[in-house]
C-alpha positions in Angstrom: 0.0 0.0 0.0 0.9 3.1 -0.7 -0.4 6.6 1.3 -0.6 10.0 0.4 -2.2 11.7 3.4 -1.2 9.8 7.1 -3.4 11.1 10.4 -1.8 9.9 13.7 -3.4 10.4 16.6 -1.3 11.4 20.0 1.2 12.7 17.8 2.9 14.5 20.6 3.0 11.7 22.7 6.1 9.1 22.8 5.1 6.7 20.6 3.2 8.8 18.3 6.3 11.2 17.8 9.0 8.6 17.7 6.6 7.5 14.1 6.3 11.4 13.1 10.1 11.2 13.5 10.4 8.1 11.0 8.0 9.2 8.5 9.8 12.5 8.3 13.2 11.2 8.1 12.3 7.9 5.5 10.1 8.9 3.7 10.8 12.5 1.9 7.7 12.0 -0.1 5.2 12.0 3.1 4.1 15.4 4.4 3.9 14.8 8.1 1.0 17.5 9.6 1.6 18.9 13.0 1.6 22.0 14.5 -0.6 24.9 12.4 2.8 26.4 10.6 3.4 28.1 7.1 4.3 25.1 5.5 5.0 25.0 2.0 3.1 22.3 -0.1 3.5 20.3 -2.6 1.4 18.3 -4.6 4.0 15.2 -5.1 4.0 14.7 -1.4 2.2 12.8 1.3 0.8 14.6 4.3 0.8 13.0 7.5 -1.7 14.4 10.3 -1.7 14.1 13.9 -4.0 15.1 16.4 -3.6 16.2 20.1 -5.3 17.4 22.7 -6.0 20.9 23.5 -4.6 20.7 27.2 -1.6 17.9 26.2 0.2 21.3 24.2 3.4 21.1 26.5 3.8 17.5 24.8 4.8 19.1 21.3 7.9 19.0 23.2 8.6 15.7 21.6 8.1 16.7 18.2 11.2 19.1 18.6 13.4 17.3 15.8 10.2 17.5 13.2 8.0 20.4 14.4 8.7 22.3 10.9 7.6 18.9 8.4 4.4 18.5 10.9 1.1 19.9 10.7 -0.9 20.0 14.4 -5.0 19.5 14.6 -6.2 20.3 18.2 -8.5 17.4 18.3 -9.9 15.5 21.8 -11.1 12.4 20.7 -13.9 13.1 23.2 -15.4 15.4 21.1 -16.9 13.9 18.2 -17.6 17.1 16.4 -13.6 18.1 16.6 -12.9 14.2 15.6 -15.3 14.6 12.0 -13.6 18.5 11.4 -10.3 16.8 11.1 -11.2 13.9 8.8 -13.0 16.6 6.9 -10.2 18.9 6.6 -6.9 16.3 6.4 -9.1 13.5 4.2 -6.8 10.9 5.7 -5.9 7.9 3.3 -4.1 6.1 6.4 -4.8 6.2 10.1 -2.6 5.4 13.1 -4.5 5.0 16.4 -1.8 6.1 19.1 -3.6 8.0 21.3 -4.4 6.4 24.3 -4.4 7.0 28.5 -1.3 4.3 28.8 0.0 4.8 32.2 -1.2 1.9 34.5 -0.4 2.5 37.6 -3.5 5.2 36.9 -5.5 2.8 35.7 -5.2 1.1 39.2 -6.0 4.8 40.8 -8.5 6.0 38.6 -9.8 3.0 36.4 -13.0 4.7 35.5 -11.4 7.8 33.5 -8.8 5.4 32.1 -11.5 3.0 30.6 -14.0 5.8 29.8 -10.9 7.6 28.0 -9.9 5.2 25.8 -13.0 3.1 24.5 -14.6 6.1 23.6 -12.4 8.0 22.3 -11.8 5.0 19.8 -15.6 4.5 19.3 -15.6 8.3 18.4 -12.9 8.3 15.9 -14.2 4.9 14.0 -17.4 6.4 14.2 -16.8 9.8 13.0 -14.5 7.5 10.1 -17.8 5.9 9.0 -19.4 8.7 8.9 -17.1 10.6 6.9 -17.3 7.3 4.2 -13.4 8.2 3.4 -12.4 4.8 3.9 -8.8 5.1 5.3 -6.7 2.5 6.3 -6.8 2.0 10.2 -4.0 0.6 12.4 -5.6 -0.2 15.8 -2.3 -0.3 18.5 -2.5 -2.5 20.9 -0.6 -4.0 23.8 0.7 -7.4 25.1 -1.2 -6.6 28.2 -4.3 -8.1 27.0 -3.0 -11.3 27.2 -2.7 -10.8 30.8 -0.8 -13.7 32.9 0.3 -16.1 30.3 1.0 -19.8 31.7 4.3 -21.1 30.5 2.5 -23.1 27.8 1.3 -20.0 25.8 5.3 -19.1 25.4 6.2 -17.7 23.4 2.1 -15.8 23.1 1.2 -16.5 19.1 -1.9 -14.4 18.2 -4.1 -17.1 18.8 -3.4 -16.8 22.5 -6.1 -16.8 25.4 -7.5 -13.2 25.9 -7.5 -12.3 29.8 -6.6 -8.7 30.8 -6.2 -8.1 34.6 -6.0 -4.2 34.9 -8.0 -1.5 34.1 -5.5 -0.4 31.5 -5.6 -3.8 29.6 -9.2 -3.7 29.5 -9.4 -0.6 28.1 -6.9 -1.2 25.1 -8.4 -5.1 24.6 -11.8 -3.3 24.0 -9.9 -0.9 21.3 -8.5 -4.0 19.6 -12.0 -5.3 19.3 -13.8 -2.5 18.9 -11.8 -2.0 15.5 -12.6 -5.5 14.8 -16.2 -5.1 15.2 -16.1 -2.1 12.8 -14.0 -4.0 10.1 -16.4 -7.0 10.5 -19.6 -4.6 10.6 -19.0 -1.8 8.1 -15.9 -2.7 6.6 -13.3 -0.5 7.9 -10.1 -1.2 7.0 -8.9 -2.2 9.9 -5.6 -3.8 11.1 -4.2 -4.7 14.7 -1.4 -4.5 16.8 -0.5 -5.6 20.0 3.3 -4.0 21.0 5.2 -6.0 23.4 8.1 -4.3 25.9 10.2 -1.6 24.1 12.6 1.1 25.2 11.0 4.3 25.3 12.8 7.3 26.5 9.9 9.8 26.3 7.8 8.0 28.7 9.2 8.7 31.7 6.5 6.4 33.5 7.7 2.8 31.9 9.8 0.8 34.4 13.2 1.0 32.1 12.7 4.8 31.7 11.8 5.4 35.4 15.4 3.6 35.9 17.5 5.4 33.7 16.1 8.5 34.9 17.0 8.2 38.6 20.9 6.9 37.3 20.7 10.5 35.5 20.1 12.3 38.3 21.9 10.2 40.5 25.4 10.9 38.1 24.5 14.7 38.7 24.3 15.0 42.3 27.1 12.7 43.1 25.1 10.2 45.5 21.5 8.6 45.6 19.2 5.3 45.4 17.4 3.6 42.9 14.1 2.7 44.1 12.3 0.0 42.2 8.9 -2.1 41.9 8.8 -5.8 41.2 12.0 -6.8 39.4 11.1 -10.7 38.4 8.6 -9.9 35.5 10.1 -11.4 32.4 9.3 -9.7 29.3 11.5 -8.6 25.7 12.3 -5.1 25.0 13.3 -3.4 21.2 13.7 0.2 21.0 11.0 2.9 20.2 12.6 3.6 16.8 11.8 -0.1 15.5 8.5 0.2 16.9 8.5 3.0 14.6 9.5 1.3 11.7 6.9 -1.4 12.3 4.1 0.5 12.5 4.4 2.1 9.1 5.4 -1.7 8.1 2.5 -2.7 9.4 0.6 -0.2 7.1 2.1 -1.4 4.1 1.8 -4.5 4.2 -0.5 -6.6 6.5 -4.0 -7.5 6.1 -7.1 -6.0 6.8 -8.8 -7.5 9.3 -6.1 -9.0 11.3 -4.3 -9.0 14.1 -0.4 -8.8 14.3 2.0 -8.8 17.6 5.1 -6.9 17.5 7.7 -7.2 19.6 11.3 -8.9 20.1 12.5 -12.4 20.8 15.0 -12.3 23.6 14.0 -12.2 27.3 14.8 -10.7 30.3 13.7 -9.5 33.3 13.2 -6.2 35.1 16.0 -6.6 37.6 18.5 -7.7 34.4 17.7 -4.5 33.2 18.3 -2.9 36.3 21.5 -4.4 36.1 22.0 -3.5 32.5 22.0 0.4 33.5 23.8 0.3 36.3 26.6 -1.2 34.4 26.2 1.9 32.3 26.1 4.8 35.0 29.2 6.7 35.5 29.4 6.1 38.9 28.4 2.7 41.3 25.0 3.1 42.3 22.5 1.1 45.1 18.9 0.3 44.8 16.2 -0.4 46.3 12.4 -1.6 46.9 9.9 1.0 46.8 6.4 -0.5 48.1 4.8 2.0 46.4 5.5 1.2 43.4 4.8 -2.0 43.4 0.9 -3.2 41.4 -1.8 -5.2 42.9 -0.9 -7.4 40.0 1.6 -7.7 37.5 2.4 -9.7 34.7 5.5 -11.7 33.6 6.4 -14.0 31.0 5.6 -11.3 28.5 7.5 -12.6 25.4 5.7 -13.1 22.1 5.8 -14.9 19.4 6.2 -12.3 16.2 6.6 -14.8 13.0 3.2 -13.6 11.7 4.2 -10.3 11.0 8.1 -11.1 10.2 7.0 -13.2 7.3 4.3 -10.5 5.9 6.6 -7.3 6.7 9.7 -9.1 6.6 10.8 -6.7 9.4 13.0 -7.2 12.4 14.7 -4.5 14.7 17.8 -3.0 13.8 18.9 -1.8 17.6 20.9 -4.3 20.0 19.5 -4.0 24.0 23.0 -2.6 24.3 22.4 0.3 21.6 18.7 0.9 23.3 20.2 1.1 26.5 23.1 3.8 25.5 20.0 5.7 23.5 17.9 5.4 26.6 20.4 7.0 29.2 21.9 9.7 26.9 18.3 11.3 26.6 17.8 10.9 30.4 20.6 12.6 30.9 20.2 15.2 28.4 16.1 15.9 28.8 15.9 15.2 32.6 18.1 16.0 34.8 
């Protein structure tokens, strides 16, 4: 498939600008909208739209390296009259459903707004998408949460794996996989899904691997300091953000409507290893400890998929080492946060 005008929704968020980035940078031909600017167009280009929220402005902050090749809607998917003036104006050929309330430990606190938030905000924009009769393609993102606690025979998790969420947060994004589902199936949609394992994401400060890197950064500034952790057993795989990139807009090109596709790497390791991993990095020796605080009423482990499915469509595999994504991760940290 090929697109000429690309919408992505939480475009300022860390996903969403990580894909901004690697339209922009890959793929001269696509226009990538963003922020209202003069932009000068041309008819032999692309145009990629994203949409944020009106009180989420600060988080433009992430499309730093792009802002001037992006074109910004304020859009709250909330608001399905905002939702069908964006389809209107951008005519989107291709969709990429980012946006999403993604930090858990809220979904814990307030489960309600999290839930709410999500499913319908994605019933909005799929609605407000029929309505309009453009027809775009539609990648649904998903997570590996909704597989939930995997027993050690579902390893590595194929596709075809049991369905059994156990936060608020995996609820939330299971119902967004099949509410796409239910639109291909019902009205045709084109509609393709895809649940993200682990990955190493240095704009979101509130994922365990970030969180770490973080305190080391601040840590190596002031001289002296503890790590303090959650539950470091779970067992997952990790890529980096910039080959979740990649595989989204793979995932575009090439896989089939109507299914679903998970994405993620092969080798696992567990929270603690990782823990170790950046330690071995800092600049100086550095201690850690539990936090009770941060640790979940439930977690899950044994997070490692099986990705051959969309390997043998896209034929794509990540280009970053854990080593690489690890450097990546603590020169931002130090550079953005501290």
């Amino acid at each position: 498939m090929e697109f000429k005008n690309v919408l992505i929704t939480g475009i300022g968020g860390s996903a969403g600008s990580y894909l901004a980035e690697y339209i922009v940078e890959n793929h001269p031909e696509v226009e990538v909208s963003g922020i209202v600017k003069d932009i000068i167009k041309s008819s032999d280009r692309s145009e990629v739209s994203g949409i944020v929220r009106w009180h989420t402005e600060p988080s433009l902050k992430n499309l730093t390296d792009c802002i001037d090749d992006v074109n910004i809607h304020e859009c709250d998917l909330q608001d399905f009259s905002s939702i069908l003036r964006v389809l209107q104006e951008v005519k989107p050929d291709c969709i990429f459903h980012l946006a999403s309330h993604a930090k858990q430990r809220e979904g814990f606190v307030n489960p309600l707004l999290m839930v709410g938030g999500n499913v319908m905000g994605t019933a909005n924009l799929l609605e407000a998408i029929r309505f309009t009769k453009t027809n775009p393609h539609i990648m649904m993102c998903s997570t590996s949460e909704l597989y939930g606690k995997v027993t050690e025979e579902n390893v590595p998790i194929t596709e075809e794996c049991p369905i059994a969420p156990v936060n608020p947060y995996a609820v939330s994004k299971l119902t967004q996989d099949f509410l796409g589902y239910a639109y291909y199936k019902s009205w045709g949609l084109n509609v393709i899904r895809t649940r993200t394992f682990g990955y190493i994401n240095p704009r979101r400060k509130d994922i365990f691997s970030t969180s770490f890197a973080t305190q080391i950064a601040k840590i190596e500034k002031e001289g002296s300091g503890i790590i303090k952790h959650g539950n470091l057993d779970s067992v997952r795989t990790l890529i980096d953000v910039r080959d979740v990139a990649k595989s989204y807009w793979e995932s575009m090109k090439y896989c089939k409507v109507g299914e679903v596709y998970n994405i993620g790497g092969e080798d696992a390791v567990s929270v603690g290893e990782i823990l170790e991993k950046l330690k071995k990095h800092a600049t100086i020796e550095i201690e850690s400890s539990v936090d009770e605080s941060l640790l979940r009423p439930i977690d899950v482990t044994l997070q490692i998929p099986s990705v051959d499915k969309f390997k043998e469509i896209t034929g794509w595999k990540p280009s970053y080492s854990l080593d690489e994504s690890i450097d990546f991760l603590l020169k931002y940290c130090r550079s953005n946060y501290v």
